[in-house]
C-alpha positions in Angstrom: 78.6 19.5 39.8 77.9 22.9 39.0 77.2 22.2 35.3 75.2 19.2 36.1 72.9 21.5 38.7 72.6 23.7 36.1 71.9 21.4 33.8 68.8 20.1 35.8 66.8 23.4 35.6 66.9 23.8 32.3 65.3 20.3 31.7 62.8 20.8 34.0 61.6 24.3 32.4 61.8 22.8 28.9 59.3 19.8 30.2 57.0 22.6 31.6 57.3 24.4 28.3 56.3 21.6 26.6 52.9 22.3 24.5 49.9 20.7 25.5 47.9 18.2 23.3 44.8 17.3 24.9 41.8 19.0 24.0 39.0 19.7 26.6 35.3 19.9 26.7 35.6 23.4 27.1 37.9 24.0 24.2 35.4 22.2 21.8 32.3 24.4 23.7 34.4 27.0 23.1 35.1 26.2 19.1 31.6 25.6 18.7 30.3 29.0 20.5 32.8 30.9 18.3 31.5 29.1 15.3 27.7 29.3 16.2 26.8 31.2 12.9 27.5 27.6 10.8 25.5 25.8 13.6 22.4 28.1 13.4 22.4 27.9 9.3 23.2 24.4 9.0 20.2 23.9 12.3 18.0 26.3 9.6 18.6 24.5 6.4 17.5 21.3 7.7 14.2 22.5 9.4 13.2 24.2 6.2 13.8 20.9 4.5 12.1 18.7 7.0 9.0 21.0 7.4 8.5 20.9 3.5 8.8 17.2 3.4 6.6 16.7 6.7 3.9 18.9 4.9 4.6 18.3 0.9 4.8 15.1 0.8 1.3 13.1 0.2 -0.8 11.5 2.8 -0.8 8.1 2.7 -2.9 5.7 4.7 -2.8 2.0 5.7 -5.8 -0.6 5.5 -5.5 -3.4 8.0 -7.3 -6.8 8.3 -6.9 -10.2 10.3 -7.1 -13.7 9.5 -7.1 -17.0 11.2 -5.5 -19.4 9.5 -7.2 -23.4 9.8 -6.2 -25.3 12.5 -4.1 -28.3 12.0 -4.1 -30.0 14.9 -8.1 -30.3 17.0 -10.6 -33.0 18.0 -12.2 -33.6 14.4 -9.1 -34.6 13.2 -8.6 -37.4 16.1 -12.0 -38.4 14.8 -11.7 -38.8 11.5 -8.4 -40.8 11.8 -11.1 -43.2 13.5 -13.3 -43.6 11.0 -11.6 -43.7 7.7 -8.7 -45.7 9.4 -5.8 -45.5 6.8 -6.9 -42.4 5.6 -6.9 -40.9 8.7 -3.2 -41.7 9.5 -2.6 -39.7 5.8 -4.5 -36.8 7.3 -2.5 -36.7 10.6 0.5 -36.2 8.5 -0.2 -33.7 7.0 0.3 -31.0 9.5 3.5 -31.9 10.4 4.6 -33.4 6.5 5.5 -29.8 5.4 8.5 -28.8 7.9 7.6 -25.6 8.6 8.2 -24.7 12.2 5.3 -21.8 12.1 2.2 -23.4 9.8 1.3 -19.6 8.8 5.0 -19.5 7.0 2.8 -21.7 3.9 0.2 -19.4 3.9 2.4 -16.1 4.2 3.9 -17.3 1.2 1.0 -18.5 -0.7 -0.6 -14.5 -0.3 3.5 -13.5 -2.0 3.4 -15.8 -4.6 3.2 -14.7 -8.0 0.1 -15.8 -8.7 -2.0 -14.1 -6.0 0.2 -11.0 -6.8 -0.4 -10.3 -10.5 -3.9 -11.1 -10.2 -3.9 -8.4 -7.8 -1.9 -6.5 -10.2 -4.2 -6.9 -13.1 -7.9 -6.7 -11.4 -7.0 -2.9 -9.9 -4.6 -1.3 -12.4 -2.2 -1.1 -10.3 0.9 -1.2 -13.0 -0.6 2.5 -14.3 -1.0 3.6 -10.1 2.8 2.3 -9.9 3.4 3.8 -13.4 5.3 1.0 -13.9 6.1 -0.6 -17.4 7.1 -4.1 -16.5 4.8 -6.3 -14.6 7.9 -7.7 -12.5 8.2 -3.9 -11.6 4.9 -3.4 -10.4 4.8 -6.7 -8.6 8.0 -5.3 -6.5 5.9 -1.6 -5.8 2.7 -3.7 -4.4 5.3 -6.0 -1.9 6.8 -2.3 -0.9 2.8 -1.3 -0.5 1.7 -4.3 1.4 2.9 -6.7 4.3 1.7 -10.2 5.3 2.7 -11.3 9.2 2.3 -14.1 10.4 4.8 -14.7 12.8 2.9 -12.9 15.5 2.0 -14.5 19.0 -1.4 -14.8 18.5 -1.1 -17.3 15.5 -3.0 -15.0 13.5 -2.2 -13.8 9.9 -2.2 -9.7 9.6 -2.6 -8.0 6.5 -1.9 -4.3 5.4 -2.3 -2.2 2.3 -1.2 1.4 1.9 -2.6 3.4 -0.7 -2.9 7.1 -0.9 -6.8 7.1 -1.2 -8.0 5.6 2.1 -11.3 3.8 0.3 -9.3 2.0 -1.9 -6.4 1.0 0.4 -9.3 -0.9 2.8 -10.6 -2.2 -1.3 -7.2 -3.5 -1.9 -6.5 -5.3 1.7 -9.9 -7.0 1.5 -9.3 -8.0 -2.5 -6.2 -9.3 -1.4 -7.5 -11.9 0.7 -10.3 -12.7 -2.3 -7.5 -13.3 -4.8 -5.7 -15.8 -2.0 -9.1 -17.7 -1.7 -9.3 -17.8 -5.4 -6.2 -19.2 -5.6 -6.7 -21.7 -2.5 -9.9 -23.1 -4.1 -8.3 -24.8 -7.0 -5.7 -26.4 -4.0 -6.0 -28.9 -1.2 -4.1 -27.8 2.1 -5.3 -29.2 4.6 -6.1 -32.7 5.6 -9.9 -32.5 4.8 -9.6 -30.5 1.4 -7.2 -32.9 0.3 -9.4 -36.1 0.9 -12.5 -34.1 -0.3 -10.1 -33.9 -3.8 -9.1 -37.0 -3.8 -12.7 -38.4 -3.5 -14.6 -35.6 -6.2 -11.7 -36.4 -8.7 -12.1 -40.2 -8.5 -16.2 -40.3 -8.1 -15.6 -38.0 -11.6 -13.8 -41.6 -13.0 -15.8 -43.6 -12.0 -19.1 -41.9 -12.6 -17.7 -41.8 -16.6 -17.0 -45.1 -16.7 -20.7 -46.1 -15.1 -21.8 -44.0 -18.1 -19.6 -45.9 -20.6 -20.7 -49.0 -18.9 -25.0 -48.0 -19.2 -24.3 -46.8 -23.0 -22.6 -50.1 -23.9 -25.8 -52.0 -22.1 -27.8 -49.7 -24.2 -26.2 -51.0 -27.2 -26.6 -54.6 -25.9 -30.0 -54.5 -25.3 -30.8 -52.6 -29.0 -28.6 -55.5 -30.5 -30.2 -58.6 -29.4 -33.3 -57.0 -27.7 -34.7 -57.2 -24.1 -33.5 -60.2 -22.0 -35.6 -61.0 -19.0 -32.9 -61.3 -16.0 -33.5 -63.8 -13.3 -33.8 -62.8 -9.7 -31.3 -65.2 -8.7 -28.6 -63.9 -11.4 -29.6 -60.5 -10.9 -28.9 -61.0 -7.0 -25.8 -63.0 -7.3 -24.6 -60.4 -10.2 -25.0 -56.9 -7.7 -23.8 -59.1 -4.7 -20.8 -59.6 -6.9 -20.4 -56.2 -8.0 -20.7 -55.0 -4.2 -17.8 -57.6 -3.2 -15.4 -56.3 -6.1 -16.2 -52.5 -5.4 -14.9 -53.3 -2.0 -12.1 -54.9 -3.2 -11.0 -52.0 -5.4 -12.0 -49.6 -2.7 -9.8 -51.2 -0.5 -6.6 -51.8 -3.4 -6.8 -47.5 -3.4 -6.7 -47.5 0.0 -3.6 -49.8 0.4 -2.3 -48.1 -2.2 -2.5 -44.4 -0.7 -0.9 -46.1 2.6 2.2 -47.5 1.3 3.3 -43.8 0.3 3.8 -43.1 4.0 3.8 -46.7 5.8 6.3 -49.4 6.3 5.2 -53.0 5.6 5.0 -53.9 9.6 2.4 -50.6 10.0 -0.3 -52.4 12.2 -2.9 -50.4 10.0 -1.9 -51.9 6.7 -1.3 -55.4 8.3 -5.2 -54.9 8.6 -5.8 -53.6 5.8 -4.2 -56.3 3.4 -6.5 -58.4 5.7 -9.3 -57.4 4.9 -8.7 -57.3 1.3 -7.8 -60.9 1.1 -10.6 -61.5 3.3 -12.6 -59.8 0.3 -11.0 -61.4 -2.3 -12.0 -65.2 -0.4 -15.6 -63.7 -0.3 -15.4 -63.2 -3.9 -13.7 -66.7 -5.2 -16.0 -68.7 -2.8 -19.4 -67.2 -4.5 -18.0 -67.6 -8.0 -17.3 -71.3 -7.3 -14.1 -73.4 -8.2 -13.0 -73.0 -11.3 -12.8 -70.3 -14.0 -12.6 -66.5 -13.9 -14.5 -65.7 -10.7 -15.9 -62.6 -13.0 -17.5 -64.6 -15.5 -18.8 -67.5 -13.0 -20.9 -65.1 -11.3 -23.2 -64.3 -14.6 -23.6 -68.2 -14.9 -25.3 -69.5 -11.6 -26.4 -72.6 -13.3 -26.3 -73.9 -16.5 -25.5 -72.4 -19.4 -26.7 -69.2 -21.5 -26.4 -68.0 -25.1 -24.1 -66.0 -26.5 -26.2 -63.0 -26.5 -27.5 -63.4 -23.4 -23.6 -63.3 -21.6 -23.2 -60.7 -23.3 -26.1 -58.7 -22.2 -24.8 -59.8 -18.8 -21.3 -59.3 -18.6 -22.7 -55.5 -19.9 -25.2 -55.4 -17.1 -22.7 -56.4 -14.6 -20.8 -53.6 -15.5 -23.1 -51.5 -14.6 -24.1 -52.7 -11.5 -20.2 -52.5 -10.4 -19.1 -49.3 -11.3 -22.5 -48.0 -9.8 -21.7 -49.6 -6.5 -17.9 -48.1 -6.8 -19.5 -44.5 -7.4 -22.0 -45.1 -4.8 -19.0 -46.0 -2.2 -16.8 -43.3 -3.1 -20.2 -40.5 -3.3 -20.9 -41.3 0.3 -16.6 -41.0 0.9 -17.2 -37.8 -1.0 -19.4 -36.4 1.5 -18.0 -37.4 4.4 -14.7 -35.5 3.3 -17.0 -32.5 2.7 -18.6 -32.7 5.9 -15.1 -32.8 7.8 -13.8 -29.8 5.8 -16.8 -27.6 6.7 -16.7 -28.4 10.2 -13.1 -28.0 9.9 -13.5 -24.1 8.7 -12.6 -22.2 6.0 -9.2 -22.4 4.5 -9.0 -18.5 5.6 -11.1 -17.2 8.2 -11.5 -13.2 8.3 -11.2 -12.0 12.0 -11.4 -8.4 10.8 -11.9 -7.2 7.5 -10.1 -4.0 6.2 -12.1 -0.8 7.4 -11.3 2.2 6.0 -8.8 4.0 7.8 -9.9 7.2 9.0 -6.3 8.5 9.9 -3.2 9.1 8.1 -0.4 6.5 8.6 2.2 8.6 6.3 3.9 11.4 6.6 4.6 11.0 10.3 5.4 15.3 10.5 6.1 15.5 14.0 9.5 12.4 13.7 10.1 14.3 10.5 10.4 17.4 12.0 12.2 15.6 15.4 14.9 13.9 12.9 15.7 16.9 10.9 16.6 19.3 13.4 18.9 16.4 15.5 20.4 15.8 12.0 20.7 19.8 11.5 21.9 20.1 15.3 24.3 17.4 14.4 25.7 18.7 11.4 26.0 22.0 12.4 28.1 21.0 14.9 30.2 18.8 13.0 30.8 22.0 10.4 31.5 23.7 12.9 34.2 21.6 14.3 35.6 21.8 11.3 35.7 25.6 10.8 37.3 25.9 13.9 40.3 23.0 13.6 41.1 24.7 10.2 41.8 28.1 11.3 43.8 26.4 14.1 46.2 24.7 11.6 46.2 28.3 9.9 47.3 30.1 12.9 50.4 27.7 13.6 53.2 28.2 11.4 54.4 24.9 11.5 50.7 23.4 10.0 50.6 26.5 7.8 54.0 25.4 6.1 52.7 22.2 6.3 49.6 22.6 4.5 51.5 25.6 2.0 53.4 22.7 0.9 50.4 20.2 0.3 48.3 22.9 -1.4 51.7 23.9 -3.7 52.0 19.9 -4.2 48.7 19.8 -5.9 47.5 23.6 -7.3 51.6 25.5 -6.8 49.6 28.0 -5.0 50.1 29.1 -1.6 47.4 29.8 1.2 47.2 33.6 1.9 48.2 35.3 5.0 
């Protein structure tokens, strides 16, 4: 009993002998006071460095400008689905054809394409600003120069150009929206600039083939001289020419639908209607028998050779000058909807010149490099402080004798 009693004691001392681990906040205050020198120089250094970069480093400013983008979806759309019928169903299509959950994502991308870019590039020299050798290189430094948003709330499209003269980063914001509208001329986007296209590039067909059509009449008439034309052929020959124009007006229009429309679409139910409505017209004043073309230059009778032919060549004319006469007056319509329609880019505010800096921001400079010195300083300090703790304990110091012998055989001095 006496030997376990004793026996107790001594355990009990040795557990309050025991050495104690934790470290306090008070310890690390403490390491960090006695080490305050490192703080201070490493606090310095960084100052020094920020307050040279906050007042070396060039001024740099930022030109700004807004844009509203066309609307896809208003009133004159519902009305010109009206009027033009299966054209109009194309046109209400195409704002929702592209899959593009924010309709400013197209035209975001159409100011970063390559295109609009290098032109930009090329009209302000912007490869020897960048001194840049490659074009791919300088087309990199003008994206790191410039932002396009338009992801914004307010569905607008916001523009910015930083340059280090402030004159010519409010030049290169606004020339950046001119090269876009370059580009955007030679393209149809919206539903109105696209039929306006479609219209001007077939009025240009059929406008050369109504001058083929008056040259060969030309010849006609030179060949076998000037042939009186009746009033009844020449009425049943334009009526004619006015019935197959529709008819080929109509075949386009049929045509365009079935990119988009099922067979049972109610709209091109009516318009295969009308077409063979069209095409009855046409067969019933031509008469039974015979190419309906040809029996409409013979109303009664029959005519010399060189008379049909001065015929069929007048007919020609008088149908593909009612087809350009139909598709002019399409023509303008589609011009009149895209003007009321708007721009393809509308400029809310143009790029001013700034009158303020937006680069070097000194005050954050000078804020971020003493917390990063402050920070530092500390951490050095930290440091500083552990090591001469492992020096002072002889069990560390043997420790680390025997690393540093490991790797240079020399041992750390006393």
């Amino acid at each position: 009993m006496a030997e376990q009693s004793s026996i107790v004691p001594n355990q009990a001392s040795s557990g309050a002998q025991q050495p104690k681990d934790e470290i306090s906040l008070l310890d690390l205050l403490a390491a960090i006071g006695r080490k305050k020198h490192i703080v201070l120089i490493t606090l310095a250094i960084f100052v020094i460095i920020g307050a040279l970069l906050a007042f070396l480093l060039p001024k740099k400013y930022t030109a700004k400008t807004t844009l509203l983008p066309p609307q896809q979806h208003s009133s004159l759309s519902s009305m010109l689905a009206s009027q033009l019928g299966g054209l109009g169903a194309i046109a209400s299509l195409t704002g929702h054809g592209l899959g593009l959950k924010n309709p400013n994502d197209m035209y975001v991308a159409m100011f970063r394409s390559q295109t609009v870019e290098d032109a930009m590039i090329h009209k302000y020299g912007l490869m020897k600003e960048y001194h840049a050798k490659l074009l791919s290189v300088a087309r990199k430094d003008f994206v790191k120069h410039s932002t396009v948003n338009g992801s914004t709330k307010d569905g607008l499209i916001h523009i910015s150009v930083t340059d280090r003269n402030p004159k010519r980063a409010a030049e290169l914001a606004n020339g950046y929206v001119a090269q876009f509208k370059a580009l955007s001329n030679h393209l149809a986007i919206t539903a109105a600039s696209q039929r306006r296209l479609f219209y001007q590039q077939q009025m240009k067909a059929a406008q050369k083939k109504l001058t083929s059509a008056e040259e060969a009449l030309v010849k006609t008439e030179e060949k076998s001289g000037m042939i009186q034309v009746s009033s009844q052929a020449r009425a049943l020959i334009q009526t004619g020419a006015n019935l197959r124009a529709q008819i080929a007006a109509k075949e386009v229009e049929i045509q365009g639908m079935r990119s988009f429309a099922t067979s049972d679409n109610p709209n091109l139910v009516q318009a295969k209607e009308e077409l063979t409505e069209l095409r009855a017209q046409l067969t019933k004043l031509a008469g039974k028998g015979g190419n309906p073309e040809d029996q409409l230059i013979l109303p009664r009778g029959k005519i010399p050779s060189a008379g049909l032919d001065y015929l069929r060549k007048y007919r020609d004319v008088q149908y593909y000058q009612t087809i350009f006469d139909i598709l002019a007056k399409q023509f303008e319509v589609a011009k009149l909807a895209q003007a009321r329609q708007g721009a393809l880019i509308q400029v809310v505010d143009p790029a001013l010149v700034p009158d303020w800096k937006s680069s070097p921001k000194r005050a954050l400079i000078l804020v971020a490099s003493f917390a990063g010195g402050l920070f530092l300083g500390i951490f050095f300090a930290l440091i500083a402080a552990g090591w001469e703790n492992l020096k002072a304990n002889p069990e560390s110091r043997e420790q680390l004798n025997a690393v540093r012998e490991a790797f240079w055989r020399k041992p750390l001095k006393h």
